[in-house]
PDB file as gemmi writes it, atoms N, CA and C in Angstrom:
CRYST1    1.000    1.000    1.000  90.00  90.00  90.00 P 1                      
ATOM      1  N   UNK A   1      44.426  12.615 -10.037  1.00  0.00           N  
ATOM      2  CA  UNK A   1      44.924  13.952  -9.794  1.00  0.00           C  
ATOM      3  C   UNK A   1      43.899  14.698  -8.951  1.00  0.00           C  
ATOM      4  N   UNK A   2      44.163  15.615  -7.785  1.00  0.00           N  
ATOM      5  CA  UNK A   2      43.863  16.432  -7.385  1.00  0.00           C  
ATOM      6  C   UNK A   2      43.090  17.939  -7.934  1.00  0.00           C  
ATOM      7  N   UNK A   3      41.717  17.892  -7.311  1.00  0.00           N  
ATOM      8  CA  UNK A   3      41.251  19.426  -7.841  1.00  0.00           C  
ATOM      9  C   UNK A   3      41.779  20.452  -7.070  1.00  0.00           C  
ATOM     10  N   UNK A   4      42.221  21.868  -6.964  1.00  0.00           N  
ATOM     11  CA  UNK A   4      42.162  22.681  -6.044  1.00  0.00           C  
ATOM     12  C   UNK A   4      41.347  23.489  -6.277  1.00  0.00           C  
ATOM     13  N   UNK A   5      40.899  24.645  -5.295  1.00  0.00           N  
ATOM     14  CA  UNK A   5      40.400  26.005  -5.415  1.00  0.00           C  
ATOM     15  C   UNK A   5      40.757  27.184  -5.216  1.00  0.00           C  
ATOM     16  N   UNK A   6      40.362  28.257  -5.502  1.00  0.00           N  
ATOM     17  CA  UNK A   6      41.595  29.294  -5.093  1.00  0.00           C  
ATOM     18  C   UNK A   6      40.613  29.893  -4.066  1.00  0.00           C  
ATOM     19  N   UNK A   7      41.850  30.493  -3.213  1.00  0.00           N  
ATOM     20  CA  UNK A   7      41.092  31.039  -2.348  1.00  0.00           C  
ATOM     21  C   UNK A   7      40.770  32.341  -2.419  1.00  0.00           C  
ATOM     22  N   UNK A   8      40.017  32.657  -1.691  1.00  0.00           N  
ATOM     23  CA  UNK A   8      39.137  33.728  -1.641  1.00  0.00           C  
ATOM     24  C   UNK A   8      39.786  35.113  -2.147  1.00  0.00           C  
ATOM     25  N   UNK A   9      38.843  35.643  -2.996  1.00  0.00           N  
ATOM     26  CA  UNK A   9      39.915  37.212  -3.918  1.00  0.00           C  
ATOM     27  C   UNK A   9      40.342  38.135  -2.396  1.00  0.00           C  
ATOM     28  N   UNK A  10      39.784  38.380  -1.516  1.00  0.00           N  
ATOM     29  CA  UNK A  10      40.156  39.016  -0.591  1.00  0.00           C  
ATOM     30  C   UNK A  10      41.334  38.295   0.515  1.00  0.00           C  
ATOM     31  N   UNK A  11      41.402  37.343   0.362  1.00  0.00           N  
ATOM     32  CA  UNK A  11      42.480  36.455   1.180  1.00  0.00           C  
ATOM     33  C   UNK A  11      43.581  36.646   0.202  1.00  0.00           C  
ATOM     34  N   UNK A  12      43.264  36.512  -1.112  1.00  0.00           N  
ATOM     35  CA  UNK A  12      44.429  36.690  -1.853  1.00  0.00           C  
ATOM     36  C   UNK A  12      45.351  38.354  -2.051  1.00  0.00           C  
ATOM     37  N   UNK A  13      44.132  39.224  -1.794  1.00  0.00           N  
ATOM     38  CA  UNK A  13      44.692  40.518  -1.745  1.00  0.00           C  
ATOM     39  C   UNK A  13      45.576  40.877  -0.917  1.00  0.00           C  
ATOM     40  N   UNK A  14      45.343  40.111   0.361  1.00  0.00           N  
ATOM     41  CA  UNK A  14      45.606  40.144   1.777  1.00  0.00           C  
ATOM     42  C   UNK A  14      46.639  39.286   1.982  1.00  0.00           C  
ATOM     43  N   UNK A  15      47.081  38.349   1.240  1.00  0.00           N  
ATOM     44  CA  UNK A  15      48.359  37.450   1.032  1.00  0.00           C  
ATOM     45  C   UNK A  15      48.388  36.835  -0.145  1.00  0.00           C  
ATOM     46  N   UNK A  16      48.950  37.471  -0.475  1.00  0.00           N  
ATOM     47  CA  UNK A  16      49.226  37.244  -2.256  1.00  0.00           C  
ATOM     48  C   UNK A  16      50.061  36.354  -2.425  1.00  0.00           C  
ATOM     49  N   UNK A  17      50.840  35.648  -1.637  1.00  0.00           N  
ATOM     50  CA  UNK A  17      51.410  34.618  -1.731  1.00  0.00           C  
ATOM     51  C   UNK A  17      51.143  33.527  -1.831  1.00  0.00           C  
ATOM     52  N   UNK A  18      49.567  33.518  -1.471  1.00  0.00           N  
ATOM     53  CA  UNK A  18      48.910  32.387  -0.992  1.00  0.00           C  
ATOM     54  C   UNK A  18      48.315  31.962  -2.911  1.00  0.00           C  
ATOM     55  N   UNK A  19      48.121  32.672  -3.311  1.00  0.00           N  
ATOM     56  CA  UNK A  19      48.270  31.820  -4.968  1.00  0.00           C  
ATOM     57  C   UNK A  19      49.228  31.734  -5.473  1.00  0.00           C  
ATOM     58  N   UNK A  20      50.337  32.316  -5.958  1.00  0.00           N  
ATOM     59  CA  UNK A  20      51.735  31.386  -6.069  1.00  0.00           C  
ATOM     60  C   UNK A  20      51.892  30.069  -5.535  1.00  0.00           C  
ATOM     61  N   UNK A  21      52.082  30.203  -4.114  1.00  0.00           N  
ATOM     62  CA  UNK A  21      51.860  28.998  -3.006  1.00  0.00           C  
ATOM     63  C   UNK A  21      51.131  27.724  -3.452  1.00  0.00           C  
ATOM     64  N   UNK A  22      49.543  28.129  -3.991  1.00  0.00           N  
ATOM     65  CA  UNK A  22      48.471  27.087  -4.584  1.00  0.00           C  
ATOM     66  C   UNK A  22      48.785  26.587  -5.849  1.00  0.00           C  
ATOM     67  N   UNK A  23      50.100  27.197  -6.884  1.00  0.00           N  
ATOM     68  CA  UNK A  23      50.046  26.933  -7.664  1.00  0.00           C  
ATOM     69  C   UNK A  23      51.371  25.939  -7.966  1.00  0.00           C  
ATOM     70  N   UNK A  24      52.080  26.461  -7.113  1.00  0.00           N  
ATOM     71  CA  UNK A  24      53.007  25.865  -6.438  1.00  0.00           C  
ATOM     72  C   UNK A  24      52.990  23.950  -6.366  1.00  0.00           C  
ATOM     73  N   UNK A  25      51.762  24.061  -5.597  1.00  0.00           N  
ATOM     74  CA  UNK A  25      51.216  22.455  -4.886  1.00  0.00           C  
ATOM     75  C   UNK A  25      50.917  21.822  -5.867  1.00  0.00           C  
ATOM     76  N   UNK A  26      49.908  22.726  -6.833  1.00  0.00           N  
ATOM     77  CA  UNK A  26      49.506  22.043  -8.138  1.00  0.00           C  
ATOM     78  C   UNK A  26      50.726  21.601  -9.521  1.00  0.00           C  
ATOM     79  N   UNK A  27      51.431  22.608  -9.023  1.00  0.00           N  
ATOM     80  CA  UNK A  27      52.522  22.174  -9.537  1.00  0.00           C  
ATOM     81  C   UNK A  27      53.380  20.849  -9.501  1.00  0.00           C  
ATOM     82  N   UNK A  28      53.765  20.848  -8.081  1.00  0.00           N  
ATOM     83  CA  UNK A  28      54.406  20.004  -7.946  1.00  0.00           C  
ATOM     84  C   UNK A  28      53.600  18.387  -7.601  1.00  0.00           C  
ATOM     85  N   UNK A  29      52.132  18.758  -7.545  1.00  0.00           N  
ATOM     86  CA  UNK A  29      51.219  17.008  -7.526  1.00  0.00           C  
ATOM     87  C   UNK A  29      50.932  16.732  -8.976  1.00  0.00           C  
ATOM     88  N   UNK A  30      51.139  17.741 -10.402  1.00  0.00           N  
ATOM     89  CA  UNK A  30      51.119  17.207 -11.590  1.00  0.00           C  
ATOM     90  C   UNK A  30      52.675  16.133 -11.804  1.00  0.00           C  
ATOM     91  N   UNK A  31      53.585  16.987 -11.237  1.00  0.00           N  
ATOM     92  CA  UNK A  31      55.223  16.494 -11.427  1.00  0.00           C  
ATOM     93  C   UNK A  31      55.303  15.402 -10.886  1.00  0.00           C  
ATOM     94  N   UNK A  32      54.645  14.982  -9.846  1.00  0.00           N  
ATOM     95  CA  UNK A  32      54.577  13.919  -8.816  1.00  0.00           C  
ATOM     96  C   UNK A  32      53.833  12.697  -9.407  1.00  0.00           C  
ATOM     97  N   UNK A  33      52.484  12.625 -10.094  1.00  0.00           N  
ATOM     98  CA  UNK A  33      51.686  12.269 -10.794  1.00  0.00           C  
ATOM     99  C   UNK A  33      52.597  12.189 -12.052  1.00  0.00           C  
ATOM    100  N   UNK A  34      53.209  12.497 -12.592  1.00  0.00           N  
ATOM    101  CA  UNK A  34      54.063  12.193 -13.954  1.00  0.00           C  
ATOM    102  C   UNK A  34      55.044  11.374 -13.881  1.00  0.00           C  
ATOM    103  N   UNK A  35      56.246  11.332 -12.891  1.00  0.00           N  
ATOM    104  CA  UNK A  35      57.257  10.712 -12.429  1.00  0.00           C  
ATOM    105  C   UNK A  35      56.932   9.461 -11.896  1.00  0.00           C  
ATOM    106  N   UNK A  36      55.471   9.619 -11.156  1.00  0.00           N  
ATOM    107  CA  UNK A  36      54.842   7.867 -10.705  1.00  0.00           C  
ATOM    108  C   UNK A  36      54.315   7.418 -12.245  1.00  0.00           C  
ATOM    109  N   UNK A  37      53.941   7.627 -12.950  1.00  0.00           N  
ATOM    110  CA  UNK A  37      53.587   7.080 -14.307  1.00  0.00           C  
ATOM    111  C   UNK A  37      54.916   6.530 -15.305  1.00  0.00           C  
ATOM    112  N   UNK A  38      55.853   7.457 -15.373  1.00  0.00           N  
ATOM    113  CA  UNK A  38      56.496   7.519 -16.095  1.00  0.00           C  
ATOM    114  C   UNK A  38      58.047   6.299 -15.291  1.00  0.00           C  
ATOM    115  N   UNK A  39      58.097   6.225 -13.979  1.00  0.00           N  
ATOM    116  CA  UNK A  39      58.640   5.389 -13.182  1.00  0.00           C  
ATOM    117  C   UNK A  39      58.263   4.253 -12.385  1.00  0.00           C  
ATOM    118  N   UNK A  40      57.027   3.139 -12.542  1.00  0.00           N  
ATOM    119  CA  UNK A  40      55.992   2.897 -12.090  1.00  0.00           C  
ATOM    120  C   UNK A  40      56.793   2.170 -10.681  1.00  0.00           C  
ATOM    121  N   UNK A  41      57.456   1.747 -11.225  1.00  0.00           N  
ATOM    122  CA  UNK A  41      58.385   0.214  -9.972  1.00  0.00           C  
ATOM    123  C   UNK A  41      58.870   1.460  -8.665  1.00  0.00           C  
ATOM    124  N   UNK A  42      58.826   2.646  -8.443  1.00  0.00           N  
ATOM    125  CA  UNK A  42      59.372   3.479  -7.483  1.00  0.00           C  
ATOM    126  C   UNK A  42      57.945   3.221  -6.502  1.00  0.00           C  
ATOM    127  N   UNK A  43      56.798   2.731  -6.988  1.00  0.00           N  
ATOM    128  CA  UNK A  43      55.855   2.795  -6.419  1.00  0.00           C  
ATOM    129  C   UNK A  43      55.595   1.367  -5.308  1.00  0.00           C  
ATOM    130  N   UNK A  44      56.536   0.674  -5.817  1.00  0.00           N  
ATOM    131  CA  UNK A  44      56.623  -0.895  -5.569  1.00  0.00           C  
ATOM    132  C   UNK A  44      56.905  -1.071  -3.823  1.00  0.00           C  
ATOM    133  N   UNK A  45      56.581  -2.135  -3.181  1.00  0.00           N  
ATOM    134  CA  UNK A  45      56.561  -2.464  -1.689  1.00  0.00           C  
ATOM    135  C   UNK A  45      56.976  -3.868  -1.810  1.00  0.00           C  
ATOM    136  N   UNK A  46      58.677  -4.496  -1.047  1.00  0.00           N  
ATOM    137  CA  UNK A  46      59.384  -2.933  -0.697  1.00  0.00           C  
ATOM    138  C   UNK A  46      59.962  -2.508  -2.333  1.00  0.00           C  
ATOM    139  N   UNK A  47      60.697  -1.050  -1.708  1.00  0.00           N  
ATOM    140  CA  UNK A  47      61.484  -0.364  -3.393  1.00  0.00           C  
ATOM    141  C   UNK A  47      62.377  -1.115  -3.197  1.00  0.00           C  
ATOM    142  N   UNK A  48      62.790  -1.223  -4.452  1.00  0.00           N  
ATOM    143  CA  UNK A  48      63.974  -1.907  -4.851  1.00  0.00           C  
ATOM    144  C   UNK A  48      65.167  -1.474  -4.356  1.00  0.00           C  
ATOM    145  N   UNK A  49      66.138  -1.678  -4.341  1.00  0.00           N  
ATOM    146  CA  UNK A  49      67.751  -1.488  -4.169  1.00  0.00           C  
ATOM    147  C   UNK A  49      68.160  -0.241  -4.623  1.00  0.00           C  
ATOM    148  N   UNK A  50      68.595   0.731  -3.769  1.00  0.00           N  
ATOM    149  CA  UNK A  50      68.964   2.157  -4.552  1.00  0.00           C  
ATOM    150  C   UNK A  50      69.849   2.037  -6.009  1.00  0.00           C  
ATOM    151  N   UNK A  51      70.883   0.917  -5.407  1.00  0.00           N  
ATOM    152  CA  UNK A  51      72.113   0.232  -6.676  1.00  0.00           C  
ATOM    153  C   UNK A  51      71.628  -0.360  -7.493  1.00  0.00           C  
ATOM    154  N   UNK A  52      70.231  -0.923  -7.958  1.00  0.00           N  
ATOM    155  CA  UNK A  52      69.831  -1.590  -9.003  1.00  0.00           C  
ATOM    156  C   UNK A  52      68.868  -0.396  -9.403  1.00  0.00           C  
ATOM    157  N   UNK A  53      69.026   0.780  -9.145  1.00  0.00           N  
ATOM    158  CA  UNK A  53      67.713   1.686  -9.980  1.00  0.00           C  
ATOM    159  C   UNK A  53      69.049   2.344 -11.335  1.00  0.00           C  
ATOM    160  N   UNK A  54      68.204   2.633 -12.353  1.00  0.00           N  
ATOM    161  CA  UNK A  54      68.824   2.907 -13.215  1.00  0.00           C  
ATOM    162  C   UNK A  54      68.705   4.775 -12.903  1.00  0.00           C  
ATOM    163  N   UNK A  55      70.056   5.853 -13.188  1.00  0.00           N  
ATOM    164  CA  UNK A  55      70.029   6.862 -12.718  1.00  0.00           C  
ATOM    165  C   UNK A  55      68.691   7.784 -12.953  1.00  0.00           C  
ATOM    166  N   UNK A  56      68.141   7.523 -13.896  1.00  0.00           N  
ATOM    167  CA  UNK A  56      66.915   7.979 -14.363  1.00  0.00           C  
ATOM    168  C   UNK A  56      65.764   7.882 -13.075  1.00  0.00           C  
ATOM    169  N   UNK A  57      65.551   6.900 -12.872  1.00  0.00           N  
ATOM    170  CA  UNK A  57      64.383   6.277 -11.591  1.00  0.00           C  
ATOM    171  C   UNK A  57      65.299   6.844 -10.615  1.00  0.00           C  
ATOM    172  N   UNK A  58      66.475   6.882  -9.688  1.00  0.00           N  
ATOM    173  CA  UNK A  58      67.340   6.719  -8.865  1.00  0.00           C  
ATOM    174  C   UNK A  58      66.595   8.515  -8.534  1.00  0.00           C  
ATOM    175  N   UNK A  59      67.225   9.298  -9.527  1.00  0.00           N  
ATOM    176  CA  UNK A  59      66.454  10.664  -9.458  1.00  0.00           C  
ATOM    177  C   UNK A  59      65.496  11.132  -9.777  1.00  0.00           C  
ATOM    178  N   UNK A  60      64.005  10.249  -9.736  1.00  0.00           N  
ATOM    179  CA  UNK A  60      62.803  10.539  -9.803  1.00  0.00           C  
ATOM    180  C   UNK A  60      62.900   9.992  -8.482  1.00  0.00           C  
ATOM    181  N   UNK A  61      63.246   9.455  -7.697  1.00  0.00           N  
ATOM    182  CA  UNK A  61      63.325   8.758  -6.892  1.00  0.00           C  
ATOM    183  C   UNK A  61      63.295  10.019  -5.758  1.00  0.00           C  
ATOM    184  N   UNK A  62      64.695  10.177  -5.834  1.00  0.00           N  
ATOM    185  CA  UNK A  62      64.866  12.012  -5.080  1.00  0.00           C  
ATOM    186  C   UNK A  62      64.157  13.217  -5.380  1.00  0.00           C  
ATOM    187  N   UNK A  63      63.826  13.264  -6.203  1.00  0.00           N  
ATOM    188  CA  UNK A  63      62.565  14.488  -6.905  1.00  0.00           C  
ATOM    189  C   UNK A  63      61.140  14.341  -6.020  1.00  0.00           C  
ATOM    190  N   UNK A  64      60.795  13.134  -6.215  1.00  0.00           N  
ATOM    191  CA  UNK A  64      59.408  12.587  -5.299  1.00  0.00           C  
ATOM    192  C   UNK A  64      59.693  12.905  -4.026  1.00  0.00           C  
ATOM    193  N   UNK A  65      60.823  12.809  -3.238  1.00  0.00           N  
ATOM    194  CA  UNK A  65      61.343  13.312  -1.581  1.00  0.00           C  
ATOM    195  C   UNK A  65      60.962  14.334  -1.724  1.00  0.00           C  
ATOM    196  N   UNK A  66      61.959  15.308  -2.301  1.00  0.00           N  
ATOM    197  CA  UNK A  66      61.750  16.637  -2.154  1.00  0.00           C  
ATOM    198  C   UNK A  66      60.389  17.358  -2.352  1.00  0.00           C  
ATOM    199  N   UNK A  67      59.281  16.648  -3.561  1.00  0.00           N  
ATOM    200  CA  UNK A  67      58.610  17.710  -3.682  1.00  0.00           C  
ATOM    201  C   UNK A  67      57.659  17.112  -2.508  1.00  0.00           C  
ATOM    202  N   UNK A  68      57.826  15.952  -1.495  1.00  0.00           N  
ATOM    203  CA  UNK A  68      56.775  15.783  -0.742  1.00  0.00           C  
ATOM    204  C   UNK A  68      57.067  16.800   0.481  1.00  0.00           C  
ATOM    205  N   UNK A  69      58.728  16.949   0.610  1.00  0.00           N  
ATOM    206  CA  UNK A  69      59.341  17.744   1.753  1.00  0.00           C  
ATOM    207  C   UNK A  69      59.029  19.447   1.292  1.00  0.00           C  
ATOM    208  N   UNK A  70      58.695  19.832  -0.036  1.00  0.00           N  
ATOM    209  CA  UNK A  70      58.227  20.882   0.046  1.00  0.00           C  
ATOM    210  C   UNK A  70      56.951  21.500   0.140  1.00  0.00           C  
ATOM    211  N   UNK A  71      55.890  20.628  -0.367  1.00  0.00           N  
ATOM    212  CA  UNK A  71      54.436  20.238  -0.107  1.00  0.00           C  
ATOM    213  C   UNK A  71      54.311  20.998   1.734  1.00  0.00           C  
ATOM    214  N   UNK A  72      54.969  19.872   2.222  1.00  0.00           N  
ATOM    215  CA  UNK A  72      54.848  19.694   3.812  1.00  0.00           C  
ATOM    216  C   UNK A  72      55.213  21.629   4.470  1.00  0.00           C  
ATOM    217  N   UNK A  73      56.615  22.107   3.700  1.00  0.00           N  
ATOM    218  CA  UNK A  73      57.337  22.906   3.833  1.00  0.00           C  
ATOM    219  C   UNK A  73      55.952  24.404   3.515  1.00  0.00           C  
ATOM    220  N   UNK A  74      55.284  23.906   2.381  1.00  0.00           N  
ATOM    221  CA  UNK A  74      54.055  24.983   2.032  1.00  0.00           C  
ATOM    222  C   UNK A  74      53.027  25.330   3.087  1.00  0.00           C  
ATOM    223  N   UNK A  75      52.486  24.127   3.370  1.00  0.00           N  
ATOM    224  CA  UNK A  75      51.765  23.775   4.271  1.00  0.00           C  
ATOM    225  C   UNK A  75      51.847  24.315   5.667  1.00  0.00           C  
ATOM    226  N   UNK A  76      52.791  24.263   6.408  1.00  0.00           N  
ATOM    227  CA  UNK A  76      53.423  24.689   7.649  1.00  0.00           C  
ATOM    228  C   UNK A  76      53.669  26.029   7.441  1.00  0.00           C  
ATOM    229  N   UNK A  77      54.502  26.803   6.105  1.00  0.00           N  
ATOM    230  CA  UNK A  77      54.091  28.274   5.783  1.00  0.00           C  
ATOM    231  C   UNK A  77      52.634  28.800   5.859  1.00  0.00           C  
ATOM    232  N   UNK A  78      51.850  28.050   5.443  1.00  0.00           N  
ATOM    233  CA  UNK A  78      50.335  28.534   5.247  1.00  0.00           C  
ATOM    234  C   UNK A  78      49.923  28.775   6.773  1.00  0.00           C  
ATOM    235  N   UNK A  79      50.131  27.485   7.586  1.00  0.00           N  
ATOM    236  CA  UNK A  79      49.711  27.796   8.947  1.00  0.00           C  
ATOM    237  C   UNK A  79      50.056  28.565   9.716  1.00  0.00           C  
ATOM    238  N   UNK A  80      51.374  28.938   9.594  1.00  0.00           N  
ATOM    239  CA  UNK A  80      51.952  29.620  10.074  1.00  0.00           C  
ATOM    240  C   UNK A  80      51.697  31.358   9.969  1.00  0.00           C  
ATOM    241  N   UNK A  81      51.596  31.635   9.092  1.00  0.00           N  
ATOM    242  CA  UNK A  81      50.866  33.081   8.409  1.00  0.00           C  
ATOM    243  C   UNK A  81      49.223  33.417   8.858  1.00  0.00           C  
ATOM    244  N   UNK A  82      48.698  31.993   8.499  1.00  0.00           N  
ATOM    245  CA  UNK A  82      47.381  31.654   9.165  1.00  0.00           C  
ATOM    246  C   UNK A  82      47.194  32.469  10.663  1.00  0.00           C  
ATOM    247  N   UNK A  83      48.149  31.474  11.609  1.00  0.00           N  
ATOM    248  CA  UNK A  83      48.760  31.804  12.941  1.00  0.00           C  
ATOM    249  C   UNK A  83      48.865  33.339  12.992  1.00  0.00           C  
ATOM    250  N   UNK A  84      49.807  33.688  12.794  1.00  0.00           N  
ATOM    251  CA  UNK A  84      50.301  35.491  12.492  1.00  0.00           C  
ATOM    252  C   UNK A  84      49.562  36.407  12.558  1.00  0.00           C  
ATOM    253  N   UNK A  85      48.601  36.212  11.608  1.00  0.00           N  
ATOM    254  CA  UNK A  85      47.628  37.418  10.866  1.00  0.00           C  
ATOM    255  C   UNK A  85      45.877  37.357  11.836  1.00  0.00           C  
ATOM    256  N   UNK A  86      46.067  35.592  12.233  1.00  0.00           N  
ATOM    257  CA  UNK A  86      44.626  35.472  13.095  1.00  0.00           C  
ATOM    258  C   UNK A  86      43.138  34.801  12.815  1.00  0.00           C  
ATOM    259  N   UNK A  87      44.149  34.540  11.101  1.00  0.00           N  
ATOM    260  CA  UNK A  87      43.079  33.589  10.283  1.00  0.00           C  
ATOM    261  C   UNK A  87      42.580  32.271  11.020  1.00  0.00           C  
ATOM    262  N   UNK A  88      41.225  31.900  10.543  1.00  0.00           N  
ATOM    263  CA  UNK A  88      40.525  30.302  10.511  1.00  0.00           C  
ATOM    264  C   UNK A  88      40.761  29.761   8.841  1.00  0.00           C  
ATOM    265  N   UNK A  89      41.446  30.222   8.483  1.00  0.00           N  
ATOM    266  CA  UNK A  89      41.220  29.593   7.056  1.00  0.00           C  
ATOM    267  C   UNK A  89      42.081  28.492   6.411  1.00  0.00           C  
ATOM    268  N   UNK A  90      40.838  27.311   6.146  1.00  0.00           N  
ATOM    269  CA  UNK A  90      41.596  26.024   6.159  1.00  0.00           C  
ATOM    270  C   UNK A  90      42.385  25.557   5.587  1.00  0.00           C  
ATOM    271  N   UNK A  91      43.230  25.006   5.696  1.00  0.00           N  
ATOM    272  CA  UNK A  91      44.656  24.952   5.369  1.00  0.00           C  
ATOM    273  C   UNK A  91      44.414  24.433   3.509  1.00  0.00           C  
ATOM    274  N   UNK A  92      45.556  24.687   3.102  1.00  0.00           N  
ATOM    275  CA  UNK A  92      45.617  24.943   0.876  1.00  0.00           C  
ATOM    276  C   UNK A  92      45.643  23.231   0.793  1.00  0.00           C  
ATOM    277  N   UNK A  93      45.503  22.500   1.592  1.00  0.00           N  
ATOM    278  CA  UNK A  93      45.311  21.215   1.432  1.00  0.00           C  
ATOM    279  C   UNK A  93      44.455  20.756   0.435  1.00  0.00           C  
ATOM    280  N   UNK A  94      44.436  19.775  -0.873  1.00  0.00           N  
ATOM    281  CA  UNK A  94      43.722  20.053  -2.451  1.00  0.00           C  
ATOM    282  C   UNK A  94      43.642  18.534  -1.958  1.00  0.00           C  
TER     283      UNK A  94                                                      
END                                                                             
């Protein structure tokens, strides 16, 4: 598992979104980290057959997409605001 840090009390005053956001990530790399434990064979090369996963794995399966597509989705918000406002501050990457 991943450590993060929070960022700076004045960055946070200044975009307060940006800890929700961090908690967000941490959020969703504990969920991510649970679903690979708890589903181990999704981890397997190659994955198995969508039709031989039992519905359980099938939608940990889709859960793991999404929270990587929202990760990505955070990320590109961060820079983007970054961008905006005129910041150097390095991206919430943990």
């Amino acid at each position: 598992m991943r450590t993060i840090s929070l960022p700076d009390p004045d960055l946070l005053r200044e975009l307060p979104e940006r800890g929700a956001l961090l908690l967000l990530l941490a959020a969703l790399d504990v969920a991510d980290s649970t679903l690979r434990v708890q589903h181990p064979r999704l981890d397997l090369e190659p994955a198995p057959p969508a039709h031989s996963l039992p519905p359980t794995e099938l939608l940990a399966e889709l859960l793991l997409a999404r929270f990587a597509e929202l990760e990505t989705l955070v990320t590109r918000y961060n820079d983007a605001v970054n961008d905006a406002v005129g910041l150097e501050e390095p991206r919430l990457d943990f």
